[in-house]
C-alpha positions in Angstrom: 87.4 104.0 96.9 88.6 106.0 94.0 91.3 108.1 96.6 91.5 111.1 98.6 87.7 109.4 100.1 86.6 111.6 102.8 84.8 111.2 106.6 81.4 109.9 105.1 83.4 106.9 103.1 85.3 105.7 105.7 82.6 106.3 108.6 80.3 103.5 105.9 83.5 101.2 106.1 83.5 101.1 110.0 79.6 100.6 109.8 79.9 97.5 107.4 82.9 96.4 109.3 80.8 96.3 112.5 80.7 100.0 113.8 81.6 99.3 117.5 82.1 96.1 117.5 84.5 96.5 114.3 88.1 94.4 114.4 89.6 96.5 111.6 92.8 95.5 110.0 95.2 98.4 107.9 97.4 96.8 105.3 99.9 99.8 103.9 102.0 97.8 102.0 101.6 100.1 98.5 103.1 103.2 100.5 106.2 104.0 100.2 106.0 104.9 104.2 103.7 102.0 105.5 104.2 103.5 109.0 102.7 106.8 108.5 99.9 105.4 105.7 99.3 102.9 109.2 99.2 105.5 111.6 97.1 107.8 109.9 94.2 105.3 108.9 94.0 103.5 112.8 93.6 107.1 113.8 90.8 108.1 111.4 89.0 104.7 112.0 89.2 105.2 115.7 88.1 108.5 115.8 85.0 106.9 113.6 83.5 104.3 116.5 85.6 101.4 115.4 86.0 99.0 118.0 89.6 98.3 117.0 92.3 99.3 114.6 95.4 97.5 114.0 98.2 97.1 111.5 99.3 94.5 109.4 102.7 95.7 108.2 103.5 93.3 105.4 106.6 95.1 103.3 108.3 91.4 101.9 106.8 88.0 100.8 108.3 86.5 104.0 106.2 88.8 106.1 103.1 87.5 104.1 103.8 84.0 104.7 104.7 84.6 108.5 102.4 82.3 110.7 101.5 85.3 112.9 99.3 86.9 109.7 96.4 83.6 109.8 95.3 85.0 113.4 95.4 88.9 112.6 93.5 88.3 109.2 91.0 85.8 111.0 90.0 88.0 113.7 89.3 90.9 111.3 85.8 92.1 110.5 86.8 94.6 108.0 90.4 94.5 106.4 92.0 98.4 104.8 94.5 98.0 101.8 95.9 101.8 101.6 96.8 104.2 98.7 100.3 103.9 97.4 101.8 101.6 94.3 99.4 98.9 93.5 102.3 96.9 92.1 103.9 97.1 95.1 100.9 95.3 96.4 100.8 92.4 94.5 104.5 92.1 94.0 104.5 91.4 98.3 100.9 89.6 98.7 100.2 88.1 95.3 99.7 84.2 95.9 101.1 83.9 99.5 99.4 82.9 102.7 98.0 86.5 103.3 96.4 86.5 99.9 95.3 83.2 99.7 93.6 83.0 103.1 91.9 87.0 102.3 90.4 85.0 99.0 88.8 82.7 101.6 87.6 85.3 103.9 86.0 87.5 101.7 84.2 84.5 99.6 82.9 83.4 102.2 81.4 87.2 103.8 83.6 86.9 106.9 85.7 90.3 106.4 84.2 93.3 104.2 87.2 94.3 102.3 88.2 98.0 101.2 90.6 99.6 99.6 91.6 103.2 98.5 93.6 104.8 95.2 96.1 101.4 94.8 93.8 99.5 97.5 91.4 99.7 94.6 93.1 99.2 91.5 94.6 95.8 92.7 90.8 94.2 93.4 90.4 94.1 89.7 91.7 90.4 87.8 93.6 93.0 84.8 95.2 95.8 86.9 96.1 99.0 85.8 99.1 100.1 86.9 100.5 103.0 84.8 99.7 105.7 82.0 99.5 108.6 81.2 100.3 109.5 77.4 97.9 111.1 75.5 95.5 109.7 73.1 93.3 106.3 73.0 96.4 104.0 72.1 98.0 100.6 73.2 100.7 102.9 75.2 98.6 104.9 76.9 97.9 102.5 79.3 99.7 99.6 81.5 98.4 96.8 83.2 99.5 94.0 84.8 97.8 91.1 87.2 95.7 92.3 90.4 94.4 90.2 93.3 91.1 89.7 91.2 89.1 90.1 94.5 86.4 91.6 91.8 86.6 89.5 89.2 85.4 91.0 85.4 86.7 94.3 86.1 89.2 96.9 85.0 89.3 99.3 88.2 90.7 102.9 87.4 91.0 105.6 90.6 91.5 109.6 91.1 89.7 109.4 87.4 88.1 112.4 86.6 90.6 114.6 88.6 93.7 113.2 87.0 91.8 112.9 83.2 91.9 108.7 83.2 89.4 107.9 80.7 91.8 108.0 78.0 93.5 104.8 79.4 90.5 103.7 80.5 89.4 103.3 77.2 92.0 101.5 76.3 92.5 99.2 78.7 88.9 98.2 78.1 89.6 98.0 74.0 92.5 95.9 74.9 90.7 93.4 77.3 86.9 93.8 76.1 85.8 91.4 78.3 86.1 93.4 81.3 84.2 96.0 82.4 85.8 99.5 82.6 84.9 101.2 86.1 87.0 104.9 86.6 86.8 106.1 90.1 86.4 109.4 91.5 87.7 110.7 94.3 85.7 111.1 97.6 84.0 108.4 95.5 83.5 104.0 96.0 81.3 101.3 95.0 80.2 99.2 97.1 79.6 95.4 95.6 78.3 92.2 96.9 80.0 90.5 93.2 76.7 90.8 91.3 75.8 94.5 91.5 77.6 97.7 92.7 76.1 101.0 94.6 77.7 104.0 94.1 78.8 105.9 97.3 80.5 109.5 97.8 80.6 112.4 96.2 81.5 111.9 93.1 80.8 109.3 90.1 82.0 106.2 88.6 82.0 105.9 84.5 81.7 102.3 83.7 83.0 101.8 79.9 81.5 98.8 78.3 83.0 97.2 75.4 81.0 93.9 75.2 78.7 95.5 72.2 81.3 97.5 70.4 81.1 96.8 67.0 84.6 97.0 66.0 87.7 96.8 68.1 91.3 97.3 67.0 94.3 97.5 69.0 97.4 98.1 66.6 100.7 98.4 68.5 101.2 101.9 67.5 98.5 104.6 66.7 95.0 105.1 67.5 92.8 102.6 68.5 89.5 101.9 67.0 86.6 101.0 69.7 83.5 101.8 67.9 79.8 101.1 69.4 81.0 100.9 73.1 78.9 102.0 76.1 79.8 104.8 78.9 77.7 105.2 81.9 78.2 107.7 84.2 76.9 107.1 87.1 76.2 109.3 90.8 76.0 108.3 94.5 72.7 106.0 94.6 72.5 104.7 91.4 73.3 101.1 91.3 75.1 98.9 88.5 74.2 95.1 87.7 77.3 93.5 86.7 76.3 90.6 85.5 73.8 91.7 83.0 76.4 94.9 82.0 73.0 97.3 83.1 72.8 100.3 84.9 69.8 100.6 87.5 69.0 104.2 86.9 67.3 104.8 90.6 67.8 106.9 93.8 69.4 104.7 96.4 71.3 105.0 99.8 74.1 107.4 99.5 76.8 108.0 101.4 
């Protein structure tokens, strides 16, 4: 979820997660006040049909590698990471316990995994985690490593209301491998690995490198990304990841 994702967003979470029946677990650890990110999401989710809503505060790497976070995660249906600093996230989950056994549970289909604003950026392999300089330029953009929950990747959120596909663009020119997908609020996709569905109210701009004709990425200046791809992309249109295609058809929207 690109941020700021309304009732219609989260109400298709607690569906996925089991609607009823949902075991959902909030993880606020990018928010600089975990308690009231916590509070606020167990209320929305319960007032959605959610079974149960619980917290996972995880603020230090100690916390992730507690004992006590196997059965919380393991219970889950659906598991929340919440907006916030997405460094924060990886700086306290990257590689521990918590991480490690989320890799396991999402491989295999056991939890459906969300996230919103940070919750989003840190799925990606290449995470963004900063910019906001103007121009298509090597500084205009910082990244560092995500959770790579989605691998092949680059996940930008609050795009078109905060003006992102400047860094966007370069993040892409700068790791052309990866997939460029920009956010919108009131906005998600919703992925299965292969293929993504866009949801909300907004749309999602996927930036496509892997035919550009020329790429250069000098360490000060302009860039040069000629020949790339942009798709713009609605609620209902679908995008094949693997084969880099758009599926240009009406679909189930949020």
């Amino acid at each position: 979820m690109g941020g700021a994702a309304g009732p219609a967003l989260l109400l298709r979470f607690v569906e996925l997660a089991g609607a009823a029946a949902a075991q959902i677990v909030v993880i606020a650890t990018a928010s600089e006040s975990p308690e009231t990110a916590e509070a606020a999401y167990v209320e929305k989710f319960s007032a959605l049909g959610a079974g149960s809503v619980r917290p996972l505060r995880l603020t230090s790497r100690i916390e992730a590698n507690a004992p006590g976070v196997e059965p919380v995660l393991r219970a889950a249906t659906g598991v929340f990471f919440t907006g916030g600093d997405q460094e924060r996230i990886t700086r306290v989950i990257g590689g521990t316990a918590a991480d490690s056994l989320l890799q396991v549970l999402v491989g295999s289909g056991a939890v459906v995994l969300a996230g919103t604003s940070a919750g989003a950026a840190v799925m990606s392999a290449t995470m963004i985690t900063g910019g906001d300089e103007p121009g298509v330029t090597a500084g205009c953009v910082s990244t560092g490593p995500g959770l790579e929950f989605l691998p092949g990747v680059l996940i930008d959120q609050h795009f078109s209301e905060r003006g992102r596909l400047n860094r966007l663009l370069a993040a892409v020119a700068c790791y052309p491998h990866e997939l460029g997908v920009g956010i919108d609020e009131d906005t998600a996709i919703l992925t299965d690995g292969d293929r993504f569905e866009v949801l909300g109210s907004g749309t999602v701009t996927v930036v496509d490198a892997g035919c550009a004709t020329d790429i250069q990425v000098p360490p000060a200046g302009p860039i040069a990304l000629a020949g790339a791809r942009i798709h713009v992309l609605p609620a209902g249109h679908t995008f094949h990841l693997t084969g880099r295609q758009p599926a240009v058809e009406r679909g189930r929207a949020a």
